[in-house]
Backbone as CSV, one residue per row, in Angstrom:
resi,resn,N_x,N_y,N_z,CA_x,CA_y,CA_z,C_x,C_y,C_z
1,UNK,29.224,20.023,-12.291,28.542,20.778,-13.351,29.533,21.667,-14.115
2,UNK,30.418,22.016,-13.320,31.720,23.415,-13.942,32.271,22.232,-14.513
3,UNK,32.828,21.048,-13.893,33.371,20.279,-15.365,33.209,20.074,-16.605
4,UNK,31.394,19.603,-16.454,30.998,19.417,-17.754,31.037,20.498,-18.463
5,UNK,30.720,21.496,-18.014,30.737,22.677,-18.577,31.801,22.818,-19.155
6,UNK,33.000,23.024,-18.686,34.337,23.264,-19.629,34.695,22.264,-20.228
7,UNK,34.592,21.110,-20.249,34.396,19.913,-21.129,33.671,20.138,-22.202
8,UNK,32.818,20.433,-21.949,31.727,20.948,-23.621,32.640,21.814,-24.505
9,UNK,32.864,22.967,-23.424,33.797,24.242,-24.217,35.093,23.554,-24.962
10,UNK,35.489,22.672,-24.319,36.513,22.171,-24.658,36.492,21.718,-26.205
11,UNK,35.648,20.741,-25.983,35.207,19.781,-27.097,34.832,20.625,-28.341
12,UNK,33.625,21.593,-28.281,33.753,22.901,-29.006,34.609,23.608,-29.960
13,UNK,35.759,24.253,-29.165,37.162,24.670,-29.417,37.346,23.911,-30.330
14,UNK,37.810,22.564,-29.847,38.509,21.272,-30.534,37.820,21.148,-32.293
15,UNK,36.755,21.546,-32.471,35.488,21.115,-33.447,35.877,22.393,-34.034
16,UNK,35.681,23.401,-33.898,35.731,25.211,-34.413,37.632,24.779,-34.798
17,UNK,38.323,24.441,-34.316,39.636,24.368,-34.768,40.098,23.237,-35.792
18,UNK,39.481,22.208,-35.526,39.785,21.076,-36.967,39.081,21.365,-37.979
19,UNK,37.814,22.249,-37.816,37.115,22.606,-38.791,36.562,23.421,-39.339
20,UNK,37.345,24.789,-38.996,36.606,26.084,-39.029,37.558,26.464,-40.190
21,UNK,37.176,27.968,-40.967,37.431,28.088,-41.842,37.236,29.706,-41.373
22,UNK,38.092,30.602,-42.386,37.655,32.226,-42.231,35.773,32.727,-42.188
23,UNK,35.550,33.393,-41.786,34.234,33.947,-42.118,34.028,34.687,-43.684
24,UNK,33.591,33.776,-44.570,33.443,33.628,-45.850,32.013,34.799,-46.845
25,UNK,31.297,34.951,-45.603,29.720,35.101,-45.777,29.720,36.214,-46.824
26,UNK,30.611,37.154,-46.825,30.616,38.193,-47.403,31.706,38.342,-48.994
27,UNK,32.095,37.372,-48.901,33.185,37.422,-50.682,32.505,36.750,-50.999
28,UNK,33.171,37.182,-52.494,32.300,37.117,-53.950,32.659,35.440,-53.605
29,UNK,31.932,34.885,-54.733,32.182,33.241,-55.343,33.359,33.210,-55.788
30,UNK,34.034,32.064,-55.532,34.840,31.956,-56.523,34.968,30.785,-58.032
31,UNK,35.365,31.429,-58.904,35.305,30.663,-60.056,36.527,30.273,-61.125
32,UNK,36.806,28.933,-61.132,38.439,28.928,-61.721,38.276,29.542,-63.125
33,UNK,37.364,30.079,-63.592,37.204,29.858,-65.373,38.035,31.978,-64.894
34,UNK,38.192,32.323,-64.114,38.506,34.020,-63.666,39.825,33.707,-64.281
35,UNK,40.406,32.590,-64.165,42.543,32.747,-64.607,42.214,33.035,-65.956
36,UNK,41.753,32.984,-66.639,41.119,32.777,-68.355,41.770,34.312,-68.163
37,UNK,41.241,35.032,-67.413,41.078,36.797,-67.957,41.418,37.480,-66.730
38,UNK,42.860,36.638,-66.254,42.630,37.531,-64.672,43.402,38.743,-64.779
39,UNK,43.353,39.757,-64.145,43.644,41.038,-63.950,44.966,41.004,-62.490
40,UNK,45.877,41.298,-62.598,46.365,41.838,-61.361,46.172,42.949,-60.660
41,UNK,45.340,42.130,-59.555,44.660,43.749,-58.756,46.001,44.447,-57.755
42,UNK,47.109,44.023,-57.834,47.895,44.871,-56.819,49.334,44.273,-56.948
43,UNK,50.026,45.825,-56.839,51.826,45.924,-57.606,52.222,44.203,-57.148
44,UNK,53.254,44.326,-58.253,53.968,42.700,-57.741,55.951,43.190,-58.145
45,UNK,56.368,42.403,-57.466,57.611,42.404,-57.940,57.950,40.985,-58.683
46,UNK,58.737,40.828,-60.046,59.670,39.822,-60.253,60.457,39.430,-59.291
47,UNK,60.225,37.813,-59.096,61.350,37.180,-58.189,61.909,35.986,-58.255
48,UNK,61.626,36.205,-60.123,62.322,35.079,-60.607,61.991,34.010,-60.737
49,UNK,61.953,32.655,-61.520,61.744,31.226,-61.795,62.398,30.194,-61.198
50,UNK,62.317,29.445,-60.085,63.306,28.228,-59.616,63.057,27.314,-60.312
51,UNK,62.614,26.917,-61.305,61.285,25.687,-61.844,60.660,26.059,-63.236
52,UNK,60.550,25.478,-64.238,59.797,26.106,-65.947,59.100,24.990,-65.273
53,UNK,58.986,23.999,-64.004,58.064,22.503,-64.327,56.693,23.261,-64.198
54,UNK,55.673,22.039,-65.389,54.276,22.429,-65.203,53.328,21.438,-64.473
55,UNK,54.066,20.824,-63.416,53.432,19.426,-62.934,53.175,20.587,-61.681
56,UNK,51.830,20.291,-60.920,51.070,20.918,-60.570,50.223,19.870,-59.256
57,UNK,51.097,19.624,-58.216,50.429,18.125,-57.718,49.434,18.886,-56.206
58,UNK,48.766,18.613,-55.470,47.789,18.892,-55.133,48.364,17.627,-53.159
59,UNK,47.904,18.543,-51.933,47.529,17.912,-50.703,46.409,18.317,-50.194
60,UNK,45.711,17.563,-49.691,44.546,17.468,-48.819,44.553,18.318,-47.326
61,UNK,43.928,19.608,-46.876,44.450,20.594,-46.345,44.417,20.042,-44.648
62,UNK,43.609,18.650,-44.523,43.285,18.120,-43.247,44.568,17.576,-42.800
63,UNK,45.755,17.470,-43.417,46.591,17.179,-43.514,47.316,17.753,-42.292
64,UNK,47.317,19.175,-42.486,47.944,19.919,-41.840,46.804,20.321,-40.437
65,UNK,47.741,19.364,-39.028,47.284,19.166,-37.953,47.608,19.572,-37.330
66,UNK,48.880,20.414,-36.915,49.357,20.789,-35.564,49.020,22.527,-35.419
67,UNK,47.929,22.444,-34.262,47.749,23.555,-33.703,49.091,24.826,-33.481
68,UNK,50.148,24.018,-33.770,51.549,24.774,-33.184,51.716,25.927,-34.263
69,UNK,51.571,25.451,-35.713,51.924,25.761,-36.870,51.589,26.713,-37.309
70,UNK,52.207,27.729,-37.810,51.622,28.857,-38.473,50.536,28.483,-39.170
71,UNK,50.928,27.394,-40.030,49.570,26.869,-41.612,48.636,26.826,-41.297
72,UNK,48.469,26.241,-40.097,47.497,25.480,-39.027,46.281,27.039,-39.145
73,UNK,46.790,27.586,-38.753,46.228,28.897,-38.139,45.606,29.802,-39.024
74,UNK,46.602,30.012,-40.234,46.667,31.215,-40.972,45.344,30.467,-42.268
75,UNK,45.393,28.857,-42.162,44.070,28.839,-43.133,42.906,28.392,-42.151
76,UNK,42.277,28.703,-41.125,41.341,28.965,-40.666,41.282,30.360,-40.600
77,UNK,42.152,31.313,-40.131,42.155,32.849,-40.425,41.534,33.632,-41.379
78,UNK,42.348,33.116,-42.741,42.657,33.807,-43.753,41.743,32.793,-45.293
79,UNK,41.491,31.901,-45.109,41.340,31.168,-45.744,39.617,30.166,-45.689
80,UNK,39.239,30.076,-47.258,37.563,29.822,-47.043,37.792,28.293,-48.321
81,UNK,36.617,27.540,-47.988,36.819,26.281,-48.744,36.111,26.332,-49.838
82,UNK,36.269,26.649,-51.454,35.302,27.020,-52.177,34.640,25.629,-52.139
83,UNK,33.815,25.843,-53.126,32.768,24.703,-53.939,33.424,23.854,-54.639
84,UNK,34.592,24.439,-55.318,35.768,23.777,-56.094,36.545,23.055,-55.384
85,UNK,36.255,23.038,-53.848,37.671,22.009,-53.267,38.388,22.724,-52.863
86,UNK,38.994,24.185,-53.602,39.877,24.673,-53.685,39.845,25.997,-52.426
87,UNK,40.865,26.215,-51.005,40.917,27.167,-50.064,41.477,28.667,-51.089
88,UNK,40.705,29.561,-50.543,40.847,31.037,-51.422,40.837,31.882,-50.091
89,UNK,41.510,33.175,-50.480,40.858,34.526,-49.650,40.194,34.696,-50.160
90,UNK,39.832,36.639,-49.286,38.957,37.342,-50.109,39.172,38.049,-51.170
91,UNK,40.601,37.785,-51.019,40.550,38.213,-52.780,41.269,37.529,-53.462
92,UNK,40.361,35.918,-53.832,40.820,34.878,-54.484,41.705,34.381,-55.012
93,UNK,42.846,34.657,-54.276,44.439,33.834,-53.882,43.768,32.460,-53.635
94,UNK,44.428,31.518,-54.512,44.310,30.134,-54.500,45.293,29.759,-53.357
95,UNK,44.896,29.229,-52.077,45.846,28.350,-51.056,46.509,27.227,-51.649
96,UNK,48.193,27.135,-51.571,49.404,26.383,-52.373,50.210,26.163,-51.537
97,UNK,50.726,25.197,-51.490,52.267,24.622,-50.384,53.228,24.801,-51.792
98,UNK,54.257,25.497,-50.887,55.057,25.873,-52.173,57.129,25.805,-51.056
99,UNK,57.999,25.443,-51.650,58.975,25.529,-50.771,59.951,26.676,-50.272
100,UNK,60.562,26.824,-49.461,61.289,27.880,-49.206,61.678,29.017,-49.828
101,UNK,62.009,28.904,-51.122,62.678,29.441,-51.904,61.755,30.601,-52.084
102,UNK,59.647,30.329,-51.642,59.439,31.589,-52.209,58.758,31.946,-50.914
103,UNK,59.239,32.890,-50.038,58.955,33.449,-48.975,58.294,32.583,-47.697
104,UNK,57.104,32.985,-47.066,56.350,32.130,-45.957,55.290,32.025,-45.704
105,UNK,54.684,31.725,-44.643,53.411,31.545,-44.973,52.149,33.012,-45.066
106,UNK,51.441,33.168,-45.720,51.012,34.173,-46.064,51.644,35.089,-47.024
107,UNK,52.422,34.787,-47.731,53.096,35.407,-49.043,52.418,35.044,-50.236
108,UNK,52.193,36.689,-50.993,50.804,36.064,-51.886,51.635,36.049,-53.472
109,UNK,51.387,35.572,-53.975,52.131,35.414,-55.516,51.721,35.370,-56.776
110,UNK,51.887,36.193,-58.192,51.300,36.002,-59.471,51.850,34.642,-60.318
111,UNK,51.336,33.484,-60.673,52.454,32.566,-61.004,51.649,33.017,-62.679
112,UNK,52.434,33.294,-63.593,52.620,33.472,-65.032,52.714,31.928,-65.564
113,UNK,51.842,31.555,-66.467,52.143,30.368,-67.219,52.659,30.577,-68.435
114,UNK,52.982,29.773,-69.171,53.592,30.154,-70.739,51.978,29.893,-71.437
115,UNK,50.983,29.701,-70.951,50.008,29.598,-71.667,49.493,31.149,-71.720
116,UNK,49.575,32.111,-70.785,49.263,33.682,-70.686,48.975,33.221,-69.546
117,UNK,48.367,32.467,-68.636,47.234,32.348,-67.520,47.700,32.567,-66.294
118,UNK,47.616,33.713,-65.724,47.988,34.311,-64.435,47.279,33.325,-62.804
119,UNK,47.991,32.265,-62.539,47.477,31.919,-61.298,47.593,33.036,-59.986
120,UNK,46.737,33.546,-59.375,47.143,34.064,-57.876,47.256,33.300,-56.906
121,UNK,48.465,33.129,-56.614,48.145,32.200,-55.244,49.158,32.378,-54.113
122,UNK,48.706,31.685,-52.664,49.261,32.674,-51.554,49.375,31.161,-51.031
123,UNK,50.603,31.368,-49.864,51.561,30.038,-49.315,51.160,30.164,-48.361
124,UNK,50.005,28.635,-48.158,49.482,28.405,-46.761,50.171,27.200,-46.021
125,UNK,50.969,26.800,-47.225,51.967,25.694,-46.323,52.977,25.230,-47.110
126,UNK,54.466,24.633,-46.848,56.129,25.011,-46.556,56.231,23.683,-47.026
127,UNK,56.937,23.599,-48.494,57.219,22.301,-48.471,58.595,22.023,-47.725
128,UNK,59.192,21.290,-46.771,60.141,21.202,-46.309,61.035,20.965,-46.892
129,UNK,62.299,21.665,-46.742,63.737,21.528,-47.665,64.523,20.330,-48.125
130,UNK,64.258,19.444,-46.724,64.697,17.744,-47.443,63.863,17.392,-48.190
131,UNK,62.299,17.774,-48.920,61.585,16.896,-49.311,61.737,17.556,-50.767
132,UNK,62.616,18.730,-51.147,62.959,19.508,-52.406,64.046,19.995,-53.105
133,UNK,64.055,19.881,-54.064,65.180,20.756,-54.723,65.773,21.732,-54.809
134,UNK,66.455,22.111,-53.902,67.041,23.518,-53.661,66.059,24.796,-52.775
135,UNK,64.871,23.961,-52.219,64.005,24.498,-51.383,62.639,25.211,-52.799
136,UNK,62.750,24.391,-54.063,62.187,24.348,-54.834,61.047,23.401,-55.754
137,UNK,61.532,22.510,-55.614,60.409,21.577,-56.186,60.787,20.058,-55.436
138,UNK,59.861,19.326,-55.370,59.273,18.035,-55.385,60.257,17.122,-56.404
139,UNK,60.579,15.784,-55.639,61.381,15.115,-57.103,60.043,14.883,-58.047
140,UNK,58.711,14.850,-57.572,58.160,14.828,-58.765,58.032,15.885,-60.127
141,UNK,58.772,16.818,-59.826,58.781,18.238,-60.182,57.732,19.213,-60.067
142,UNK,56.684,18.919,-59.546,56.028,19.936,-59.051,56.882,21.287,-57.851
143,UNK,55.877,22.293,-58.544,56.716,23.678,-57.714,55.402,23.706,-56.548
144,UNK,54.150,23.890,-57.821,53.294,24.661,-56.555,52.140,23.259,-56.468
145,UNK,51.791,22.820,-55.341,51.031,22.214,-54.732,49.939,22.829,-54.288
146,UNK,48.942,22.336,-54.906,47.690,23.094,-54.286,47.314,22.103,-52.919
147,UNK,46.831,23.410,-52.276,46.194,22.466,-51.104,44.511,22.841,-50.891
148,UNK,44.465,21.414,-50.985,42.598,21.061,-51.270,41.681,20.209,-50.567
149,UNK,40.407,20.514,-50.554,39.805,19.309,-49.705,39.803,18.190,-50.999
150,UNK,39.995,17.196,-50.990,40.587,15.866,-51.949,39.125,15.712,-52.532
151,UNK,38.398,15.453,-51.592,36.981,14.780,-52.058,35.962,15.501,-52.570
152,UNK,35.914,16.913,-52.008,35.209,17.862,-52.926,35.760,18.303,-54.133
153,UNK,37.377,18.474,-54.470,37.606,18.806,-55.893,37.522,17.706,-56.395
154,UNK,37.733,16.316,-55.934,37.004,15.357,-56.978,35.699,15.017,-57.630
155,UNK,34.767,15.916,-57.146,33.160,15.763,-57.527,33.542,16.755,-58.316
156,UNK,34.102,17.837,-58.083,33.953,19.250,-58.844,34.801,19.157,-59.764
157,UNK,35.907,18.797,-60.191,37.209,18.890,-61.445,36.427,17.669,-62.137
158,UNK,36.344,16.099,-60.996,35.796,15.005,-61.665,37.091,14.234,-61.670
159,UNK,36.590,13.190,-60.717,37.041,11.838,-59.637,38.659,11.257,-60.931
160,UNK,38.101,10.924,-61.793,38.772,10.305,-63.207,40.151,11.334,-63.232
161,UNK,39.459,12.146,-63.440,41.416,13.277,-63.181,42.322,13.642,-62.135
162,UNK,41.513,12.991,-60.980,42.327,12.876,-59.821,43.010,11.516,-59.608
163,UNK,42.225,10.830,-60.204,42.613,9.253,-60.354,43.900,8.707,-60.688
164,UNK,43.937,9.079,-62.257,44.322,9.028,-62.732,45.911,9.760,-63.084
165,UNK,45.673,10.815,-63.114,46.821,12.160,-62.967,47.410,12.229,-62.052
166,UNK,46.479,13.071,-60.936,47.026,13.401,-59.502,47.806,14.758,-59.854
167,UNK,47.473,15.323,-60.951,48.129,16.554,-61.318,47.260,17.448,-61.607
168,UNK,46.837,19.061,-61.493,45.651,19.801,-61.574,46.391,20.599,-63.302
169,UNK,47.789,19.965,-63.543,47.795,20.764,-65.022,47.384,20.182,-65.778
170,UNK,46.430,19.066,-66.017,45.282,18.459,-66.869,44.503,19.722,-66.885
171,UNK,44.228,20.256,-66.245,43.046,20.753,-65.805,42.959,22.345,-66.854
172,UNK,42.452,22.709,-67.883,42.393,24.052,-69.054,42.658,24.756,-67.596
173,UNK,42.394,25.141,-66.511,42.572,26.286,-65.560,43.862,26.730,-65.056
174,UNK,44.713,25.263,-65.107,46.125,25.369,-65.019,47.401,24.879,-65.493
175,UNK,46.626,24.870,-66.895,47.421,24.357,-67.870,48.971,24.970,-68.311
176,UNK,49.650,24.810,-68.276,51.321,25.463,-68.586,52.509,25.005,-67.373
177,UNK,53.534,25.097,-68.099,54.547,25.772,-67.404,54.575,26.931,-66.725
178,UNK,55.819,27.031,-66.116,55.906,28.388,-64.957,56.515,29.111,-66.009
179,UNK,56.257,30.137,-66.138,56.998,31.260,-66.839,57.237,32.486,-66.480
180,UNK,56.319,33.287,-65.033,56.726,34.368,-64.706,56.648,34.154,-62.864
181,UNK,57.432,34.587,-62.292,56.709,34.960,-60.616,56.891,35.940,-60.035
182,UNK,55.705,36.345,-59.621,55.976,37.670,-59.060,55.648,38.039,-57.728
183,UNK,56.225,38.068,-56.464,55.612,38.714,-55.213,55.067,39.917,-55.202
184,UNK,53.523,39.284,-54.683,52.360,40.509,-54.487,52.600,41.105,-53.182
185,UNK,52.295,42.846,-53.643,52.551,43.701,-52.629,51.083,43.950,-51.708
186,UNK,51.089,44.956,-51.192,49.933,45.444,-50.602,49.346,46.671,-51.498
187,UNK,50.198,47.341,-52.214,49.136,48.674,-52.697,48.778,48.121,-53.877
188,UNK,47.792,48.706,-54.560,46.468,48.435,-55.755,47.114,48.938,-57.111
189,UNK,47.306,48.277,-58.098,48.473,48.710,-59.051,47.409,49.199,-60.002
190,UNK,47.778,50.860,-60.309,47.319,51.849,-60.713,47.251,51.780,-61.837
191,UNK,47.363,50.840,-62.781,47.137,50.228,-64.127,46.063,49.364,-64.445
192,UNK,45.612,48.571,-63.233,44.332,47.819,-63.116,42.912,49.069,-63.957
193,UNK,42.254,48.056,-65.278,41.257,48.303,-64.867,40.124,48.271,-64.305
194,UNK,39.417,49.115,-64.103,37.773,48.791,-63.296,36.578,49.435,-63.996
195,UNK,35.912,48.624,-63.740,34.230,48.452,-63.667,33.579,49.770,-63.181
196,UNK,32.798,50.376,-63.552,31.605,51.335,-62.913,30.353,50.400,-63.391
197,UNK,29.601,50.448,-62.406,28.462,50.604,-62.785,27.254,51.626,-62.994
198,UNK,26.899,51.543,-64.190,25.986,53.083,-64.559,24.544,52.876,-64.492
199,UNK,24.177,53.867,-63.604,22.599,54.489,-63.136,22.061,53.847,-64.732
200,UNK,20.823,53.532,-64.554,19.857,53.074,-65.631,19.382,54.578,-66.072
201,UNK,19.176,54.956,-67.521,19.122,56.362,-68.044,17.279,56.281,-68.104
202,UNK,16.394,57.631,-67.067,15.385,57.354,-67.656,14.933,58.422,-68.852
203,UNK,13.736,58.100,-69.696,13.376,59.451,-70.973,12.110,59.423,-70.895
204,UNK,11.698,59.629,-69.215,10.032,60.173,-68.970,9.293,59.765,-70.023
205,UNK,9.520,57.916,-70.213,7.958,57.659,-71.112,8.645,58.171,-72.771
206,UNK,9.253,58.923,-72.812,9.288,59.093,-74.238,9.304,58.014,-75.363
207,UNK,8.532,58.536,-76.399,8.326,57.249,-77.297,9.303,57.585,-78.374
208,UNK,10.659,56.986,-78.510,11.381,57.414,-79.748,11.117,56.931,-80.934
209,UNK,10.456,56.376,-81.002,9.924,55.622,-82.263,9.282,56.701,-83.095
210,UNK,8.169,57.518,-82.208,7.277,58.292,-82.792,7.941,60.147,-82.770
211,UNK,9.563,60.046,-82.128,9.806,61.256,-81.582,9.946,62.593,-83.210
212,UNK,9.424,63.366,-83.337,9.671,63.986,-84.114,10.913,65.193,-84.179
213,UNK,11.912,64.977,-84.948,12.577,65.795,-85.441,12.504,67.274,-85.620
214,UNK,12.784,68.523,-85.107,12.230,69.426,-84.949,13.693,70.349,-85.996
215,UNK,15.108,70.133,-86.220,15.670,70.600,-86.686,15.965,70.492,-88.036
């Protein structure tokens, strides 16, 4: 009976680990049409361009199998599967395999396009140095690789542009060249603006239509 028992647990584990994801329940949605007008919510440093390429190629996140691996870990941790296909935090850093050159895993980044369009995105997995240019790009010239569930951003972007392309800079959301990069810090950059939301004003019934002028 204690066998089966830890046999179940086992099997369990095994299921919660090929397929679990951060606890999501509580962040906002996410929505690609946000790069249109995104805001940098927190200081970044310049760290320079390895790459102007705007080829933009995309892996399937099931990919990455070995329990050993930081990647492995840090996107069930840290990391939720939108509606878009696309793995995000909670504060909608797009998950990207990106190579050496720009830090490790969990390093979050502003990528600047020459179109204006600020991608955020954070390195959930390492392209390896033989497979790049100077620990920089892909001979296809892609820099940043998104990493995605394949079959859900194909219902959601639409099957024909994955088909076909195999590149997400078709796509108005990530359209451009690289033009700026910047490593994101931890403190909240004091230039951001924000939102209040304001109490609804009440005027006890008053009818201004009929209000008479007394001065």
């Amino acid at each position: 009976m204690l066998k089966k028992i830890c046999r179940s647990f086992f099997v369990l584990l095994m299921i919660v680990c090929l397929c679990g994801f951060a606890d999501s329940s509580e962040w906002d949605d996410f929505d690609p049409n946000v790069v249109f007008d995104y805001q940098k919510e927190y200081e970044s440093q310049d760290v320079g361009v390895c790459s102007y390429s705007s080829v933009k190629s995309y892996m399937d996140w099931k990919k990455i199998t070995s329990p050993s691996s930081t990647q492995y870990w840090y996107i069930r941790q840290y990391m939720a599967l939108d509606d878009s296909g696309l793995l995000v935090d909670e504060d909608g850093f797009i998950g990207v395999a990106l190579g050496s050159y720009y830090g490790v895993i969990g390093d979050r980044y502003y990528f600047t396009l020459d179109s204006g369009i600020v991608l955020p995105l954070v390195k959930v997995e390492e392209k390896a140095d033989e497979d790049t240019v100077g620990g920089c790009y892909h001979p296809d010239g892609s820099v940043i690789e998104f990493v995605i569930d394949v079959e859900t951003a194909r219902n959601y972007f639409g099957r024909q542009t994955f088909s076909l392309y195999g590149d997400f800079n078709v796509l108005s959301y990530f359209n451009g060249t690289i033009a700026k990069v910047e490593k994101v810090g931890t403190e909240l950059n004091e230039h951001r603006v924000t939102y209040e939301e304001k109490e609804d004003v009440e005027f006890d019934n008053l009818d201004i239509f009929t209000y008479e002028n007394t001065y």
